[in-house]
N, C-alpha and C positions, 0 to 999 in steps of 0.2 A: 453088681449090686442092683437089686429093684428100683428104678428112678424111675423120670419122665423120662430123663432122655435112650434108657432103655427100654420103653414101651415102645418106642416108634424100630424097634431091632426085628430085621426077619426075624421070625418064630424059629426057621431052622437054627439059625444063629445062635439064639437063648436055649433051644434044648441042646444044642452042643455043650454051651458051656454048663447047662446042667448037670448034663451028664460025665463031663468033665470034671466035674466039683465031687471031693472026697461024700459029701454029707448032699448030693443029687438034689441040691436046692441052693438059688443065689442068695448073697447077702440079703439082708431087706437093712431098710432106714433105722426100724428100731432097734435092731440088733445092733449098728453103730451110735447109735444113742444111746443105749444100755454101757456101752463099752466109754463113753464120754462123763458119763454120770459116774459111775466107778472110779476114773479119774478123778473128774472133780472132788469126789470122797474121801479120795486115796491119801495117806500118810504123806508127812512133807518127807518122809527117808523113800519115796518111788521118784525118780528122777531120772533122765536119762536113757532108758530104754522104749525101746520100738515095739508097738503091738500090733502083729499082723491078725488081722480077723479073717482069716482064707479056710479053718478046718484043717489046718496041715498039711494045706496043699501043698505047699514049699519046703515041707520038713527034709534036710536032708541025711 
């Protein structure tokens, strides 16, 4: 994910993981705020379940 603390990442580092990533671009902040806001919205019948925000990177 795009933070502070991966601003200070060699540059080869991040474009590895870039280019590593299904969708060639890393998480950023809003994208997991979008995903936190949707919770907090979400029906009291969503409970329980894990939401990975990776692009499928782990889909097996």
């Amino acid at each position: 994910m795009q933070t502070n603390l991966t601003a200070t990442f060699d540059d080869r580092i991040l474009d590895q993981m870039i280019e590593n990533h299904p969708l060639k671009k890393l998480l950023t902040v809003e994208e997991v705020a979008e995903t936190v806001l949707f919770l907090a919205h979400a029906s009291n019948q969503m409970n329980g379940i894990d939401i990975l925000l990776n692009a499928g990177a782990t889909i097996k």
